[in-house]
Structures are given as C-alpha cells and as structure tokens.
N, C-alpha and C positions, 0 to 999 in steps of 0.2 A: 235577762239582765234586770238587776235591781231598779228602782225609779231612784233617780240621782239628781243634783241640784249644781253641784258643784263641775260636773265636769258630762258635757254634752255630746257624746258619743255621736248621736245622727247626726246631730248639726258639723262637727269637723268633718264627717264621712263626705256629705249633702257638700261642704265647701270643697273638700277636695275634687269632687266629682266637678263642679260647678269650674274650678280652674283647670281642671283637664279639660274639659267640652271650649271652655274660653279660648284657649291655646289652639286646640282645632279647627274652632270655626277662625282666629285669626290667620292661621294656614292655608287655610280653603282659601279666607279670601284673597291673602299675596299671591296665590295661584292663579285664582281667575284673573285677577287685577293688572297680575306682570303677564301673561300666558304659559308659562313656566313651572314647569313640575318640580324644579328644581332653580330653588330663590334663596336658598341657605346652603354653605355649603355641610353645612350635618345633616339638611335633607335627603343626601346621598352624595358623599364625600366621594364615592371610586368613579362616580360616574359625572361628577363634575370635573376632573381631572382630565377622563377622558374627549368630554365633547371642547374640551380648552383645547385638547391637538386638534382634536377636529374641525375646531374654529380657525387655528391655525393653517391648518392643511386646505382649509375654502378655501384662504385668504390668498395663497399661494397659488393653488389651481388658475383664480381670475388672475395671478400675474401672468399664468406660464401660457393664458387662453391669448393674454395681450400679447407677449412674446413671438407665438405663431402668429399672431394676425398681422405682426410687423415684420416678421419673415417672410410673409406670404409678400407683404407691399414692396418687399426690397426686389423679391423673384421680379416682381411684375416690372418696375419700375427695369431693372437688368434685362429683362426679356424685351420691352421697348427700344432700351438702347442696340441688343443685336436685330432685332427688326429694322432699324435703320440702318445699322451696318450692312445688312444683308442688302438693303432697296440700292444703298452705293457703289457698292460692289457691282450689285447687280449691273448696275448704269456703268461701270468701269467696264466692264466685259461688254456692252453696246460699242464703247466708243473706240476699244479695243480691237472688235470686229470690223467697224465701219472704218478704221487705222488703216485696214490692212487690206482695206477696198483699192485695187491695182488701176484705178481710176483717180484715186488723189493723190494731188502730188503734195513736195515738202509744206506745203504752206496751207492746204486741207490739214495736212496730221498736224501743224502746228495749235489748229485751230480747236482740234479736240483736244490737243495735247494739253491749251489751257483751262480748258474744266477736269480732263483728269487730275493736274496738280491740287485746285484748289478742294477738289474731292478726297485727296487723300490728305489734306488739312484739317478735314473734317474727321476723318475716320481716327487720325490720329488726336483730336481733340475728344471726340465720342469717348476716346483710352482714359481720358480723366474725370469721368462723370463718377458722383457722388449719391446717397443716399446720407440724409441726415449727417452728413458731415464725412463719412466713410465712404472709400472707394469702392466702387463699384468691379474696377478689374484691377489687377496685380501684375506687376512685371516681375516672371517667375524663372529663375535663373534653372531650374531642374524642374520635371514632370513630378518627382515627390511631393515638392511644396504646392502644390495644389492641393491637397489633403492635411496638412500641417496646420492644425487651427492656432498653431503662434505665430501665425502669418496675419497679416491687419484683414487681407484681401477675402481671408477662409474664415466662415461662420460657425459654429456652433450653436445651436438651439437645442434647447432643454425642453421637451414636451409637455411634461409632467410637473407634479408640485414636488416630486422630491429634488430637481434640481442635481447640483451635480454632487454633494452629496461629500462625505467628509475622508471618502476612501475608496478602493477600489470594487469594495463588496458593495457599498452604497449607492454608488451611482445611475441615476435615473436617466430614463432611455434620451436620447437625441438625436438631432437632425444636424449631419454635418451638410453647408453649403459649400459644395466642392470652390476655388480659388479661379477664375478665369483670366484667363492672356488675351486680349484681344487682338494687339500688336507684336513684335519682335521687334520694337524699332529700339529695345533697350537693350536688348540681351540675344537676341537671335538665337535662341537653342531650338527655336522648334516646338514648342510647348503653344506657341501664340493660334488665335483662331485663326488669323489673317498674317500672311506671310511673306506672299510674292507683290498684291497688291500697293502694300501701305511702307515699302520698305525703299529707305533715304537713297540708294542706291540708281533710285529709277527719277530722280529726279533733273531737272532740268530744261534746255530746248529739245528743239526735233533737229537736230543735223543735218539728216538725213532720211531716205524712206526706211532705213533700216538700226539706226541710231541715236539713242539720247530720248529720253521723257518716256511718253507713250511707245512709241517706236524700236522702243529699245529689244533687244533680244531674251534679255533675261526677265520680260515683263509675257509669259507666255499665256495662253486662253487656258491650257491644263491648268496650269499654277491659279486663275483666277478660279475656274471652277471649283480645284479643292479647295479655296478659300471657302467660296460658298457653301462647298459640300460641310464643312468645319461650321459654321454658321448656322447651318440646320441643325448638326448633330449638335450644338451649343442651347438651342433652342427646344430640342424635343429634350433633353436633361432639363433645362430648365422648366419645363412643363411638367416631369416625371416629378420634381420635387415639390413643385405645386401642389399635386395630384397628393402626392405624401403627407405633408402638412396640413392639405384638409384634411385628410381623413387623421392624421394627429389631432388636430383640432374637436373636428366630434367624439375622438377618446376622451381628451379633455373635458368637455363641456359632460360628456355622461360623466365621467367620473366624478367630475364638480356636483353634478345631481345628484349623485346616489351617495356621496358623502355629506350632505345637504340634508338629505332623508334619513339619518344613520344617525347624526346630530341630533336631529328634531324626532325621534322616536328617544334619546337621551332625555334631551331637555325640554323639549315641549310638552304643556299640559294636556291632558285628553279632556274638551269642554265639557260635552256630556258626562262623562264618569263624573269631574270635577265639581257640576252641576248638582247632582245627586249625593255627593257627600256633603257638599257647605250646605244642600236642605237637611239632613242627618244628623248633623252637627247644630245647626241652626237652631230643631227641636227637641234637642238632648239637653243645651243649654237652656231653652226655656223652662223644659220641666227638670233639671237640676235646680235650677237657679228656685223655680217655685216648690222644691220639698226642701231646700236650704229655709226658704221662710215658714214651711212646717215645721221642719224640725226645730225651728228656733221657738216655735211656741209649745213645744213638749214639756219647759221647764212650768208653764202655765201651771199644768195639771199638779205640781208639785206644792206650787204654792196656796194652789186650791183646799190643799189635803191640811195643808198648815194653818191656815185662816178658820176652818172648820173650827 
C-alpha cells in the first residue's frame, strides 16, 4: 500500500483493535467483579433463561424443605397428644380393675368412679387440641374421610418444589396425613381411636356394684384394651409417617443441592479461567492501545518527504 496522508489505514485498524480489547477487558472485569459468567443477558441469552427457572425452582425447594419440617412438627405435636391419651386410658383400665376388686363396696367404686369421670373430661377435651390454629383430630362420620384431604382434619404435603402442579400429569409427589378420631363422642360410627372409654353413655354415679359410671356393664376391660390397642396402632402410623417425611426431607434438601450446583455451573464465573483472560485482555489493550499511537505517527514520514 501506497504512503497516504489523507486517509490512515493502521491507525483505524490499531483503533479498532484498541475498542475491541476495551470491550473485553470491560467484560472480564463485570465478571470478576459481580462472580458471574453471565451479567448481560447477550452474554448467553439461553442460558440465563434457564438458571431464572432454576432460581425459581431453589426458591421453591426451601419452601417445600419448610413445608416438611412443619409436617413433621404437627406429627410430633399429634403423636404427644395420643401419648397422653394412651397414659389415661391406661390409668382408666387401673381403676377399672381395682372397681371390680370383690372387696369394695358401693362407695370404694364411687371413689374411683370420680377420677374416672374427670379423666374422660380430659380425654374428651385432648379431642380438640390444635396445631397452629388447625385441629389436630376430626370427628369422621365414615372410615373414607379419613383419607379425604377436603376434610380440615386430613393433610396433604407437597415434598417437592413442583408442588401440586396445574393438572393431573403435573403433579408433584405428596404426603397424605391420614385424618384421626380420637373419640366417637360425635358420631359413633367406629372410626374413633377410643370408643368404649370416653363414650357419654358411661357417665354418671355408681348405683350400684354393677351399675352406673365406672361400674357400669357396658364399660368392659376388653373394650378398654382395644381402646389402647387403637392407640398404639395410632401411634406406630404416626411414627411411620415421621420416618417418611424425613427421609422426604433429605430428597428435598439433595435436590435443593444439586439444583444449586446446576445453576452455578450456569451462572457462575470460573475465577481462575477468568483470571487469566482479564491478564490477556489487559495486555492486548496495552499493546493495541500502544501501536494505535504508532500508527498515528506514520502520517510523520509523509510529511517528512514534503518538507524535503
């Protein structure tokens, strides 16, 4: 190429060069700066898109972590209350036995007879304990609605961050908390844990050695036992779903992890890599920027040749 005056070939090249290298090193450094591989979304448009669901889907995971951890507290808190119905019980079948000790007469059993009443006062008040505002047990007209999550008493828990999802192909796994009866004192169908105990029927004096309150006939030690027996089996379920929901919960929490890691292989910058390009960048710009100012004194030699 001829020597020219008018119009400076290297030097536009030199500045092009000089604003591309600019542009770079200002990339490198938003990159080290934010830690983020991805600070524009033209930096990689498909792949900011994607860690936004994925940001989304954290977000959700920590609710559904929170979720279980309140399911769990409800078990526990429910599983207290049949421990104490169970210690009642237990004590009703004492006095039960000692009723029917052929050694006291009417006014022994009346004596027991009044700690059994105020005992099934108790068991019947136990019927309306609450967890954050919601009942703890359900008076359940049918053995169905115990399963029935349209019922206040029956839980459903969402494990997962998909939740329940916008249809039937969608929906994300759960934890049904079966509905518990504790009493029949509502509805008497049988469904209840405690049946012959706690039921209106046995209330009253002692009459007699063989009627009314304690004493009564239809107040029998079988009938307490199944209570009990009901009581346990109430209790080892409620353990089973415990036992569930933890190990729901560490799905959760890996999952939460490894979508965490998924993200951040997205959108996080790699230091070291990153390191080594903004020094790369750093001395492409210097020596651009310093043949920019060579090239600008090329026109020198022109004027050199004029001056001669």
């Amino acid at each position: 190429m001829g020597l020219v005056i008018s119009t400076n070939f290297a030097a536009a090249f030199a500045a092009r060069q000089v604003e591309k290298n600019n542009d770079g090193l200002v990339q490198s450094l938003n990159r080290l700066s934010s830690g983020q591989r991805i600070v524009n979304p033209y930096d990689d448009a498909g792949g900011m898109a994607v860690q936004l669901k994925m940001r989304a889907a954290i977000s959700r995971g920590g609710v559904a972590k929170n979720t279980i951890q309140n399911a769990i507290s409800l078990l526990q808190t429910q599983d207290g209350v049949l421990q104490t119905a169970t210690n009642v019980v237990s004590r009703i079948a004492e006095l039960k036995a000692m009723s029917q000790d052929a050694t006291k007469n009417s006014q022994d059993i009346q004596n027991y007879n009044e700690e059994y009443q105020v005992l099934r006062e108790q068991l019947e008040q136990l019927q309306n304990e609450k967890f954050n505002g919601r009942s703890l047990f359900g008076d359940f007209s049918a053995a169905t609605q115990l399963t029935d999550t349209t019922q206040d008493e029956v839980f459903q828990i969402w494990t997962t961050e998909q939740g329940s999802g916008s249809d039937a192909t969608s929906t994300g796994p759960s934890v049904i908390l079966t509905g518990v009866n504790l009493s029949n004192t509502a509805v008497g169908t049988g469904v209840a844990l405690i049946t012959t105990s706690i039921d209106a029927a046995y209330t009253g004096d002692v009459t007699s050695l063989t009627a009314g309150g304690l004493a009564s006939s239809g107040l029998t030690m079988d009938g307490i036992l199944s209570d009990l027996q009901n009581l346990a089996n109430a209790r080892a379920k409620n353990g089973a779903l415990q036992s569930r929901l933890n190990y729901a919960y560490d799905q959760a929490s890996i999952s939460k992890s490894n979508m965490e890691a998924a993200r951040s292989r997205i959108i996080d910058v790699d230091i070291a890599e990153e390191s080594s390009n903004f020094a790369s960048k750093n001395i492409l710009m210097q020596a651009s920027s310093s043949m920019l100012a060579q090239a600008n004194n090329t026109s020198r030699t022109a004027l050199q040749l004029l001056l001669q």
